[in-house]
C-alpha positions as CSV (number, residue, x, y, z in Angstrom):
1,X,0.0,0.0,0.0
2,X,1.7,3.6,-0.8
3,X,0.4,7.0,-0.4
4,X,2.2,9.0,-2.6
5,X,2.1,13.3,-3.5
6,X,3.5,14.5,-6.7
7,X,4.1,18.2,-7.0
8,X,5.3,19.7,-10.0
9,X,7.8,22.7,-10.0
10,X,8.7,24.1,-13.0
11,X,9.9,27.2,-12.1
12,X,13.2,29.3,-12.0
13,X,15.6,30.4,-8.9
14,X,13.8,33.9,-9.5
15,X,10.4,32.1,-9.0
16,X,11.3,30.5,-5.9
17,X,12.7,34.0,-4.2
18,X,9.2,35.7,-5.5
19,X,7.4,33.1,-3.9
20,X,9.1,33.4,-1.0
21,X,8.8,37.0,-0.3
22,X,5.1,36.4,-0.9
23,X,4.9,34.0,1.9
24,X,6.6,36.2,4.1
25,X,3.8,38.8,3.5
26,X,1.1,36.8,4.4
27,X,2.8,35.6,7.4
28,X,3.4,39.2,8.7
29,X,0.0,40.4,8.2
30,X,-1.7,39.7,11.4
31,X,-0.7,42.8,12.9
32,X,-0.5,43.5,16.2
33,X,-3.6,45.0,17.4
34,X,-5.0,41.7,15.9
35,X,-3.0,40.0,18.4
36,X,-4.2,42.5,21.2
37,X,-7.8,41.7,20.1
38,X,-7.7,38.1,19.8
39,X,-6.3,38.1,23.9
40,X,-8.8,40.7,24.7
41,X,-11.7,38.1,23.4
42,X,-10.0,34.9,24.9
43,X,-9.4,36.8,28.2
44,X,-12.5,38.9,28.7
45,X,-14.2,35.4,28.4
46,X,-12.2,33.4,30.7
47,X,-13.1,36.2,33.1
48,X,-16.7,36.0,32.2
49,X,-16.7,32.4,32.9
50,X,-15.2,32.7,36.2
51,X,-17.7,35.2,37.2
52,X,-20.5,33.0,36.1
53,X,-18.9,30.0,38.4
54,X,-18.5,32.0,41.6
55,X,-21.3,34.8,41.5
56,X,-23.9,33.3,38.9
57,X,-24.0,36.1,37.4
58,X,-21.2,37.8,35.1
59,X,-20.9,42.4,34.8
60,X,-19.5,44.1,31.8
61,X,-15.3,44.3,32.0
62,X,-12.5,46.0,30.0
63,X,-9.3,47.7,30.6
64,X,-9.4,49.8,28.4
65,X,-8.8,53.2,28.7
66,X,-9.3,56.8,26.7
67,X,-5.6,55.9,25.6
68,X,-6.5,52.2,24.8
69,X,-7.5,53.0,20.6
70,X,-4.6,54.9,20.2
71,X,-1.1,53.9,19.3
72,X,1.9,54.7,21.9
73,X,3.6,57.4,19.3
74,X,0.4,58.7,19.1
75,X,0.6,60.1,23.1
76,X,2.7,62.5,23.5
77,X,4.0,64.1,26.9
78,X,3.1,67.5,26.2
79,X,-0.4,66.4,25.8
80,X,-0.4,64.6,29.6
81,X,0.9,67.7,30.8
82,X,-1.8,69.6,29.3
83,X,-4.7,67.7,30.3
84,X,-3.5,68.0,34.1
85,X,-3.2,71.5,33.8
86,X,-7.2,71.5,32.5
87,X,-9.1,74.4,35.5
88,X,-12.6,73.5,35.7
89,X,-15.5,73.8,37.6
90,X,-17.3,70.4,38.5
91,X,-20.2,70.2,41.2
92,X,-19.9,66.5,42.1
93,X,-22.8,64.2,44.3
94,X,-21.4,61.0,46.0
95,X,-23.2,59.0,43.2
96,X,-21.7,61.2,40.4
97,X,-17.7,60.7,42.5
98,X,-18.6,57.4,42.3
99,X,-18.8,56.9,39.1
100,X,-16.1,59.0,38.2
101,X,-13.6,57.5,40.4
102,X,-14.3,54.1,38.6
103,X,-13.7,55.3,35.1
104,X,-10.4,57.5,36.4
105,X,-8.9,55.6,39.2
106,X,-5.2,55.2,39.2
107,X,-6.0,52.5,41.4
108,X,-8.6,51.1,40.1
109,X,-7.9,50.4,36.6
110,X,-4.6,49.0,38.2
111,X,-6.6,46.3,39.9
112,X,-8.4,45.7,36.4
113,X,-5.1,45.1,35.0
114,X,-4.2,42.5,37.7
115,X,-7.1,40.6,37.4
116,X,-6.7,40.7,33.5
117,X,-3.3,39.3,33.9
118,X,-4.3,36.8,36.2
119,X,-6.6,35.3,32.9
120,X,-3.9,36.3,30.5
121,X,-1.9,33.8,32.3
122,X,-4.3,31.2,32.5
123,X,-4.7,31.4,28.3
124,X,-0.8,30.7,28.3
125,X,-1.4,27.5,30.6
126,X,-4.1,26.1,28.8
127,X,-1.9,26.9,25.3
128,X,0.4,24.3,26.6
129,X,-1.9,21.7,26.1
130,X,-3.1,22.2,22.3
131,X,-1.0,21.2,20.0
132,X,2.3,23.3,19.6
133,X,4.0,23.8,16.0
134,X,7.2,24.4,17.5
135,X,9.7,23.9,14.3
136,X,8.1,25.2,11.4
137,X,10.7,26.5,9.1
138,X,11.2,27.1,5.2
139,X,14.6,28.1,3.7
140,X,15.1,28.6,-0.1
141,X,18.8,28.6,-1.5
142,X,20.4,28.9,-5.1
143,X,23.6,27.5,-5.1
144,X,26.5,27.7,-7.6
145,X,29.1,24.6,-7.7
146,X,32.9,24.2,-9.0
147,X,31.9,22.9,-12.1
148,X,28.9,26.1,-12.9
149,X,26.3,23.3,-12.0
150,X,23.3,25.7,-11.0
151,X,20.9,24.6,-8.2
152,X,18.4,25.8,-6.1
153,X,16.9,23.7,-3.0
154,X,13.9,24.4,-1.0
155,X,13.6,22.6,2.4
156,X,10.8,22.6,4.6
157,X,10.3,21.2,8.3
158,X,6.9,21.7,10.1
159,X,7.2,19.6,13.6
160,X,3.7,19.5,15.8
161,X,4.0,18.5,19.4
162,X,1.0,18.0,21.9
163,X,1.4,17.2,25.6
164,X,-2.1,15.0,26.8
165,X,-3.2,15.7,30.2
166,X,-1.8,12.1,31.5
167,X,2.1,13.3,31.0
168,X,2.0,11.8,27.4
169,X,4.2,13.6,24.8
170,X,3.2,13.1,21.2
171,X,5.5,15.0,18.7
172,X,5.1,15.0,14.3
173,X,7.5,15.8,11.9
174,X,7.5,16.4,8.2
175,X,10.5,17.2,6.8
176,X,10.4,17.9,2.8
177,X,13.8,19.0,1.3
178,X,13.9,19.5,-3.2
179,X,16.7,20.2,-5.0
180,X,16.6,21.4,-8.9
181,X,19.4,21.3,-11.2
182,X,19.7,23.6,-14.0
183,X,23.0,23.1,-15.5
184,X,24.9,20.1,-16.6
185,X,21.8,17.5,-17.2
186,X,18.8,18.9,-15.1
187,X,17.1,17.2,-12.9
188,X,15.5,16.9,-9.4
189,X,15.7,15.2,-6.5
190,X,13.1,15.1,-3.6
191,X,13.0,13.5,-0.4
192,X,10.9,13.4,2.7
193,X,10.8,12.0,6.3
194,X,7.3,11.7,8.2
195,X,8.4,10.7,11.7
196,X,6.2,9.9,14.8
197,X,7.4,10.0,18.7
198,X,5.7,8.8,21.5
199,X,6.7,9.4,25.2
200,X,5.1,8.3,28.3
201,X,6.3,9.1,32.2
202,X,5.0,5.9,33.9
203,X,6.3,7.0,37.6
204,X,7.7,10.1,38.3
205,X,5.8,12.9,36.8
206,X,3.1,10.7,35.3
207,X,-0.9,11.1,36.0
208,X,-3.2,14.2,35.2
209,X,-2.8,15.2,39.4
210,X,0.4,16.2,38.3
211,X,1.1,17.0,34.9
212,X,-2.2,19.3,35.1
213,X,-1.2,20.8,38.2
214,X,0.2,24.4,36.8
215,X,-3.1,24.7,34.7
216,X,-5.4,23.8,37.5
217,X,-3.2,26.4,39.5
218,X,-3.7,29.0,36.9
219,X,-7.5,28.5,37.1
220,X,-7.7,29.0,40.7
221,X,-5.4,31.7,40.6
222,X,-8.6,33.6,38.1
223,X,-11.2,32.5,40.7
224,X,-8.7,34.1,43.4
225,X,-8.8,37.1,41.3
226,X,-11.9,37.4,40.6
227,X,-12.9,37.6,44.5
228,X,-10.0,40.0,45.4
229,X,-11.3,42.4,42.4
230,X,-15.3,42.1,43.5
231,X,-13.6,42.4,47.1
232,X,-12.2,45.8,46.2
233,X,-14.8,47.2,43.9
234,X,-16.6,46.9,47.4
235,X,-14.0,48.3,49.1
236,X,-13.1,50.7,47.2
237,X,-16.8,52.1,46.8
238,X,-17.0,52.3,50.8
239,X,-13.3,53.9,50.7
240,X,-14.8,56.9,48.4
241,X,-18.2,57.0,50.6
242,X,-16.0,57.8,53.5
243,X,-13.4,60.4,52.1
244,X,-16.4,61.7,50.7
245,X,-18.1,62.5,54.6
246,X,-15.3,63.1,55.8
247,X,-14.7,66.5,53.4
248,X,-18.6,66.9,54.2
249,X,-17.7,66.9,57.7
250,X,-14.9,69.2,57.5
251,X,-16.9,71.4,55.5
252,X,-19.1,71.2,58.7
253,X,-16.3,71.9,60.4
254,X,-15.1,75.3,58.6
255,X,-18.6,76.8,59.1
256,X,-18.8,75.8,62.9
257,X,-15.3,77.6,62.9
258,X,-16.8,80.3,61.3
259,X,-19.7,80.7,63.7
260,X,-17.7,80.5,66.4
261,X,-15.0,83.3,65.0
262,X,-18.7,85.4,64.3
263,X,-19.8,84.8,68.0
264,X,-16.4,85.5,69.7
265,X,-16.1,89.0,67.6
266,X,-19.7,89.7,68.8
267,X,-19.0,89.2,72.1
268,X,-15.4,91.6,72.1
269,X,-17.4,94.3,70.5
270,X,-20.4,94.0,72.9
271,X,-17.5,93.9,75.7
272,X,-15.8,96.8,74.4
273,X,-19.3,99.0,74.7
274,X,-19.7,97.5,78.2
275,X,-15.9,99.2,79.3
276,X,-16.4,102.5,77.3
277,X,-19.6,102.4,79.6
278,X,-17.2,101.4,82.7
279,X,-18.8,98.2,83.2
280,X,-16.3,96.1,81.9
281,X,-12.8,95.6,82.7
282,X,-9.5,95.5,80.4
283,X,-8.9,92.1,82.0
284,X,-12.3,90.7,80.3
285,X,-12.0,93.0,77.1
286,X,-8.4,91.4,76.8
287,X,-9.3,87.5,77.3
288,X,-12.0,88.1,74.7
289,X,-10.0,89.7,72.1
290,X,-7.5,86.4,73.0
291,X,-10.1,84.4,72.3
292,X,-11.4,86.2,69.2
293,X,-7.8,85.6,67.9
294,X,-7.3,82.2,68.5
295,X,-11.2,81.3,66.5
296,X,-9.6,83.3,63.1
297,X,-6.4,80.9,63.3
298,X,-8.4,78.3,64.3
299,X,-10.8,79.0,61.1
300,X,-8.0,79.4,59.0
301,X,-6.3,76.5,60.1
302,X,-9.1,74.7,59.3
303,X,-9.9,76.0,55.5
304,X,-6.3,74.9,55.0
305,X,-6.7,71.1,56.3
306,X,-10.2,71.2,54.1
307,X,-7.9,72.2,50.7
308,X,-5.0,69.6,51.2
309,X,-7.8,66.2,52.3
310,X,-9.9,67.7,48.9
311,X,-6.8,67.6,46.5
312,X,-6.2,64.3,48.1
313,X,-9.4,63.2,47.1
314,X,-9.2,64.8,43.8
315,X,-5.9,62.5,43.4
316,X,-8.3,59.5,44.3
317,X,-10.3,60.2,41.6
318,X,-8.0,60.8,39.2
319,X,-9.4,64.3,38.1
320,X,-6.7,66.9,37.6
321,X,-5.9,68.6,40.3
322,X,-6.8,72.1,38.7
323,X,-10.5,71.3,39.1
324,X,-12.2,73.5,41.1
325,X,-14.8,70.5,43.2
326,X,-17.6,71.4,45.1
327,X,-19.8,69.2,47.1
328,X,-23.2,68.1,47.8
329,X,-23.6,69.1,51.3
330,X,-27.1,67.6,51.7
331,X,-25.3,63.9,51.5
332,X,-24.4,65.3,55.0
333,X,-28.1,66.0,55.6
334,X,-29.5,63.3,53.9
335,X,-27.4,61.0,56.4
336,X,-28.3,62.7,59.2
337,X,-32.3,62.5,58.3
338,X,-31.7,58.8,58.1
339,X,-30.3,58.5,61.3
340,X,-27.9,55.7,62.7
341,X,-28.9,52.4,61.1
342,X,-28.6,49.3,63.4
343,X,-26.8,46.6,62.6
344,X,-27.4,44.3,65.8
345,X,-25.5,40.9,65.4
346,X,-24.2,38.4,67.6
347,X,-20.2,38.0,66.9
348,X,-20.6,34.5,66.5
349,X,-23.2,34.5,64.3
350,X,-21.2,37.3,62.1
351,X,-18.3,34.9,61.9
352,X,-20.2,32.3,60.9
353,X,-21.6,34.5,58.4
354,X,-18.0,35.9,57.0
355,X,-16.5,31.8,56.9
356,X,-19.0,31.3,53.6
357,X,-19.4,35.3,52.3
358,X,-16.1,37.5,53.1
359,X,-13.8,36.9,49.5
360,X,-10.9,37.4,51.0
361,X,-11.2,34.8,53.6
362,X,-12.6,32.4,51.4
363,X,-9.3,32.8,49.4
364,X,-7.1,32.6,51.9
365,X,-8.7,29.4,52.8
366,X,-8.8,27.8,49.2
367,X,-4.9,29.0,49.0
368,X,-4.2,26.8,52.0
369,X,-5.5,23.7,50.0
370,X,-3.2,25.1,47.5
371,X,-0.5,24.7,50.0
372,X,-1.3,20.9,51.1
373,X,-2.1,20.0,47.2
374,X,1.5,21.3,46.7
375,X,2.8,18.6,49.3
376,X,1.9,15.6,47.6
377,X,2.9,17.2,44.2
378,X,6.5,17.9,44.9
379,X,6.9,14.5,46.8
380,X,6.3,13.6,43.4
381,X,9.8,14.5,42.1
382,X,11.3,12.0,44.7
383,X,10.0,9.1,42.9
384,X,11.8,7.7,40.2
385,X,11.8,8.1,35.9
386,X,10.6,5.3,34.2
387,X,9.5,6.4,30.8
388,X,7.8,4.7,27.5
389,X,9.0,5.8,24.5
390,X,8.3,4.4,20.9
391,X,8.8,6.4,17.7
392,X,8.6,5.6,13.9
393,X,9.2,6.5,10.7
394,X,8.1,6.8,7.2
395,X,11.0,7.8,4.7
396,X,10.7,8.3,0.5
397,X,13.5,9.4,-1.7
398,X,12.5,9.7,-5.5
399,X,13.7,11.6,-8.8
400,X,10.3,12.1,-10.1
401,X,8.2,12.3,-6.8
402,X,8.4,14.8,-4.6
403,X,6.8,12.7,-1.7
404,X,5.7,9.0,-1.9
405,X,5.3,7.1,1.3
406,X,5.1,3.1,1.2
407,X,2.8,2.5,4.5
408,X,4.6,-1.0,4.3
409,X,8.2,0.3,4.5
410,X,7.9,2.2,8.4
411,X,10.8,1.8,10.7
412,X,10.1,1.9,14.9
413,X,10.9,1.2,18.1
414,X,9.9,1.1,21.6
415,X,12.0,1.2,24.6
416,X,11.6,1.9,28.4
417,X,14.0,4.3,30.2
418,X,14.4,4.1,33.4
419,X,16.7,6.8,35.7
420,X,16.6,5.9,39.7
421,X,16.6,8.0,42.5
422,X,20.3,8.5,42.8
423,X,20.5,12.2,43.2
424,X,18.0,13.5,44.5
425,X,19.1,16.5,46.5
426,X,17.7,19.4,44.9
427,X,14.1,17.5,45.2
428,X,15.1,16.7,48.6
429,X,15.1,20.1,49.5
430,X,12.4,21.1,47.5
431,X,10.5,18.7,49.2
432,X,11.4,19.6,52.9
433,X,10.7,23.0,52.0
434,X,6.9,22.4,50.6
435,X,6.5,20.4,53.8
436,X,7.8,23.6,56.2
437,X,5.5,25.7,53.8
438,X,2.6,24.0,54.6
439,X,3.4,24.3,58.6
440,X,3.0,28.1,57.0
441,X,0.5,27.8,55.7
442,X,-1.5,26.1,58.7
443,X,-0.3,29.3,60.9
444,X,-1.2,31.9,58.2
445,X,-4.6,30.9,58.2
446,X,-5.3,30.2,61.5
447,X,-4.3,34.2,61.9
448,X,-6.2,35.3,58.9
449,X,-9.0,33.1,60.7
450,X,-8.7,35.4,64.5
451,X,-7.8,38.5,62.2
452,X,-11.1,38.2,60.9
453,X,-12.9,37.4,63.9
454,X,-11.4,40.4,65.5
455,X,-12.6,42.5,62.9
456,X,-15.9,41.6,63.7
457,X,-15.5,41.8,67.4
458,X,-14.0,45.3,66.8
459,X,-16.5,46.8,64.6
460,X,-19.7,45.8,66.3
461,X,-17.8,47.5,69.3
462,X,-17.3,50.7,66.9
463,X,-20.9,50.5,66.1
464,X,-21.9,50.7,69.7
465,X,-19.3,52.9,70.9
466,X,-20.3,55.8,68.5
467,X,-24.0,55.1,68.7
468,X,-23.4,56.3,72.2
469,X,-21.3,59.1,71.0
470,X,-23.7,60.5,68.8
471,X,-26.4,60.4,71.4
472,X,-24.2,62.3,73.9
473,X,-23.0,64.5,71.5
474,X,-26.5,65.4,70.3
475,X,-27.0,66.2,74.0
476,X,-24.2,67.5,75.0
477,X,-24.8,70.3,71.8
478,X,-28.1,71.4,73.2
479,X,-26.5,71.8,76.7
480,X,-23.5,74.1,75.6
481,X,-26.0,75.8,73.5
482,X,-28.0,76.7,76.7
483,X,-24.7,77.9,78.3
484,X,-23.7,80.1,76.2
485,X,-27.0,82.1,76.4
486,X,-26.6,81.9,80.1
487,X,-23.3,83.0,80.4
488,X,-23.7,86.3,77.5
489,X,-26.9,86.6,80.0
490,X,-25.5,86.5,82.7
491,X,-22.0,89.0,82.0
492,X,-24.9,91.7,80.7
493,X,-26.1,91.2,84.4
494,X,-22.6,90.8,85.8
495,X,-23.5,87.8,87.0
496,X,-20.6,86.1,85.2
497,X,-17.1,86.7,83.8
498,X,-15.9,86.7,80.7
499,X,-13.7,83.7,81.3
500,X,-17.1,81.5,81.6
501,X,-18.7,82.8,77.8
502,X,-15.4,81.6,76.9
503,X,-15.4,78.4,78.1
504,X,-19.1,78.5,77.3
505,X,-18.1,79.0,73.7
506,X,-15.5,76.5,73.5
507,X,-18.1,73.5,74.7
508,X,-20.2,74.3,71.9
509,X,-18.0,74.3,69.5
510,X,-16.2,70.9,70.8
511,X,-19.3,69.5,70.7
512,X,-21.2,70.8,67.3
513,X,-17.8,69.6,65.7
514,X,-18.0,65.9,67.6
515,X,-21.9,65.5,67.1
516,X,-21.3,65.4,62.9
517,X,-17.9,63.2,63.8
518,X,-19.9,60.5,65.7
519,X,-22.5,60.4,62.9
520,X,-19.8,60.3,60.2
521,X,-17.8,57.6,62.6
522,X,-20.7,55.6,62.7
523,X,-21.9,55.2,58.9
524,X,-18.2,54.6,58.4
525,X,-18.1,51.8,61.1
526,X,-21.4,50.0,59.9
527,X,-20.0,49.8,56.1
528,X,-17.1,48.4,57.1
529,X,-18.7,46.0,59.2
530,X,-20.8,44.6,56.4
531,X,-17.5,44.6,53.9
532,X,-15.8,42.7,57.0
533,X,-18.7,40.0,56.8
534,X,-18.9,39.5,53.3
535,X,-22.5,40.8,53.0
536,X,-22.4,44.7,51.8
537,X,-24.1,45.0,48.4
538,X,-22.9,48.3,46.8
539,X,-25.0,47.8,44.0
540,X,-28.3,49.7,45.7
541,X,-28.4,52.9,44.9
542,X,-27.4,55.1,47.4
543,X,-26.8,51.8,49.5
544,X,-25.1,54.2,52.4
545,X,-28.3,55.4,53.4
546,X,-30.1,51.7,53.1
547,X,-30.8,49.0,55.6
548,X,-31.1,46.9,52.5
549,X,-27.5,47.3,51.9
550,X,-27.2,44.1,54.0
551,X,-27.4,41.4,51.8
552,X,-28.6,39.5,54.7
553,X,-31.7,40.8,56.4
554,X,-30.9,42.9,60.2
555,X,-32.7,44.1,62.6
556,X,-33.3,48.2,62.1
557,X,-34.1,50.9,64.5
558,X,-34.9,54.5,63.5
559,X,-33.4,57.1,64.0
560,X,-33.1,58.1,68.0
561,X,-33.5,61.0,69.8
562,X,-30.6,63.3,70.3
563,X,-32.4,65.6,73.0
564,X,-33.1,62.8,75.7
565,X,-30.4,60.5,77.3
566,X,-31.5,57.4,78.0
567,X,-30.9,56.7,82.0
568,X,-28.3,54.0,81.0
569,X,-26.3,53.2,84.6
570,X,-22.7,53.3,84.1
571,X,-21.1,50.5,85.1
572,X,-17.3,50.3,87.2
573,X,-14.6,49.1,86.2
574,X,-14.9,46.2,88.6
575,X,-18.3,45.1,87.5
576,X,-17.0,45.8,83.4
577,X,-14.1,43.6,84.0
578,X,-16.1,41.0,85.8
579,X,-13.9,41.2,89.2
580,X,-17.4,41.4,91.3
């Protein structure tokens, strides 16, 4: 039986190089975006998938950016420095920093890019599996002998390898080689080679546990990133919530300064007519005008901590530093309509909750099976190399043909090698090493395990602690209020010195500026909270204000009082600390 090819080439040297500088064309054509776009589809699909597997449900995702379309000569620095330089004028809600800071975020897009990467590696694992045309080669040579014999040879070698998931190597070669003679008596001469080889670990390095052990790796390594990029989309959405109250409570801050600077000059003027109408004395015109002073730095200080936290945030947003930002001060109101939100869980019951919902901790689990898979995979290499191989080959040599196989005329062979476990050393020590690794590993979790149980235990303490503050505060406001009526009452009736307005003044201010602290304190505890459980769903809209945020259903309160304190005893130390 023969299976044969005949080819005819009746061309010249000069036909051969034209040919060949037409291959070379086609070859080059894919360009390189087209590479760029075919691991954009692969990628964006692996990640896709992955979403599917550990959320059931899959968002839109790209890295690309307003730079992305355009090519890198393209982008000039002039232009960077230009755009930073851009002054505008932006009024900005929490929603609409939101949503800026996700399509601008230096940090952001950077955790895009790591989760892309994470895929991007994966495609490169699973590549090693397919088959792999790793010696595919054509050269094309006109040769000139002693004699002036012309010739010109064209050789060809196209070898395809593919590595099976049980450790078996398969490799194909075709090797082609024609030589044409134009001088002297002309001629041809073809041969070709078809060649088959087979190789098969039987021990060491043999079984789809291990020879699939970097793919399966890379796979978990996508569902890791996955989690850790959800993880910080949530994070990083609280993170912006909270930079954002906080400039909201500065900006609190500055006009309770202001107030203050406004009382404290009323009060030195009103001082100043009571001693031109000798009913004051230089002593109490003199601590006022002290205490006028110190409001006006105090104010300024203030306006200058507001500018530097604002540019910060600009930087978090990635907006150019130029823009003039103002902001929504009825978030501020808004929050303070809604009131304090109760989140009342037990700490067991929340840690139970964050073992099967908090990403991070489910990853640092699934990495310590990671760690004991690891064990049994490098105890592999201690084993020893026994190996199948078998190969054969199919050869034809003709003047006429330029490829004719005879199915009946193969040559083979099989073989076993075998290689004991004679040096060993380096695997030895790899070996010892995986095993101290997982004695690691064991430790890292069980503190990743108490880290996260003191999170819990921490911020359901926040969450009481400034409850209690805002109540006292909200108190303590109305109080200082009342005394610093009294005490301008009471100097018009010298009744008081100037010394207790003062004082007077100072409460109120302590305590107007604490009061939109505790409330700010305790939206910022509750979120985290709920990130530290695994159960925050940032996808409501305005989720900040929203018991519903909770993707698990707690109990709620309304808002309390902040005129009444609730006759709460206070307990000793000795009774708090269980020593009676």
């Amino acid at each position: 039986m023969k299976l044969s090819t005949e080819v005819q080439l009746a061309v010249s040297g000069a036909s051969y190089l034209a040919a060949a500088v037409i291959l070379c064309l086609i070859l080059t054509a894919c360009s390189a975006s087209r590479y760029r776009q075919q691991a954009d589809q692969e990628v964006y699909r692996i990640i896709e998938n992955a979403e599917e597997s550990v959320f059931g449900r899959h968002q839109p995702f790209t890295i690309d950016t307003e730079y992305s379309a355009r090519s890198a000569e393209e982008i000039q620095t002039g232009e960077i420095i230009e755009q930073r330089q851009i002054a505008q004028s932006q009024f900005l809600t929490l929603e609409e920093a939101l949503d800026l800071a996700v399509r601008h975020s230096r940090d952001y897009q950077s955790e895009k890019e790591q989760l892309y990467l994470a895929a991007l590696n994966l495609t490169g694992e699973r590549f090693r599996f397919f088959p792999q045309f790793t010696g595919h080669s054509s050269t094309l040579t006109h040769n000139r002998g002693p004699g002036g014999e012309e010739s010109t040879q064209l050789g060809h070698r196209l070898s395809v390898g593919q590595m099976l998931l049980a450790g078996t190597d398969v490799g194909v070669t075709l090797a082609n080689d024609l030589i044409r003679y134009y001088t002297g008596n002309p001629r041809r001469r073809a041969q070709s080679v078809l060649s088959l080889n087979i190789a098969q670990p039987l021990l060491r390095g043999a079984g789809r546990a291990v020879v699939a052990e970097q793919l399966k790796q890379a796979e978990r390594n996508v569902i890791y990133a996955v989690r850790s990029y959800t993880q910080f989309q949530k994070e990083f959405s609280v993170s912006i919530v909270g930079e954002y109250f906080s400039l909201l409570q500065l900006r609190d801050n500055v006009r309770n300064r202001f107030l203050d600077f406004q009382s404290r000059t009323n009060t030195t003027s009103r001082l100043k007519d009571r001693f031109e109408a000798g009913l004051e004395t230089t002593v109490g015109v003199g601590q006022a005008e002290q205490a006028e002073l110190a409001a006006r730095n105090s104010y300024q200080n203030v306006i200058a901590s507001y500018e530097r936290q604002l540019d910060q945030f600009k930087i978090r947003l990635g907006i150019p530093l130029a823009t003039k930002l103002q902001l929504d001060d009825n978030e501020l109101t808004d929050l303070t309509e809604a009131g304090l939100t109760a989140t009342d869980l037990d700490p067991e019951v929340a840690y139970r909750i964050a073992l099967t919902n908090q990403l991070e901790l489910l990853n640092s689990i699934d990495r310590f099976e990671d760690r004991r898979r690891q064990v049994a995979l490098v105890a592999d290499n201690l084993r020893p190399d026994l190996r199948l191989t078998a190969g054969a080959s199919l050869r034809s040599e003709g003047e006429t043909d330029y490829a004719q196989f005879d199915l009946d005329d193969w040559q083979g062979d099989v073989g076993l090698q075998f290689n004991g476990p004679l040096n060993r050393l380096r695997e030895r020590n790899q070996y010892r090493g995986a095993l101290i690794n997982f004695e690691t590993a064991i430790r890292t979790l069980a503190l990743d395990l108490d880290r996260k149980r003191n999170e819990i235990d921490n911020g359901l303490r926040s969450l009481i602690q400034f409850r209690e503050n805002y109540r006292i505060q909200g108190m303590a406001v109305q109080l200082a209020e009342e005394r610093v009526e009294g005490a301008d009452l009471n100097i018009q009736a010298n009744r008081a010195t100037v010394r207790d307005l003062v004082e007077a003044q100072n409460e109120l201010l302590a305590a107007r500026n604490s009061l939109s602290a505790a409330l700010v304190d305790y939206l910022n505890a509750r979120l985290r909270l709920l990130l530290d459980i695994g159960i925050l769903n940032t996808d409501i809209e305005r989720y900040w204000l929203k018991p519903e945020a909770s993707t698990i259903a707690l109990d709620t309160v309304a808002s309390e009082p902040t005129n009444a304190l609730e006759d709460k005893p206070v307990l000793s130390p000795e009774i708090l600390f269980g020593d009676s």
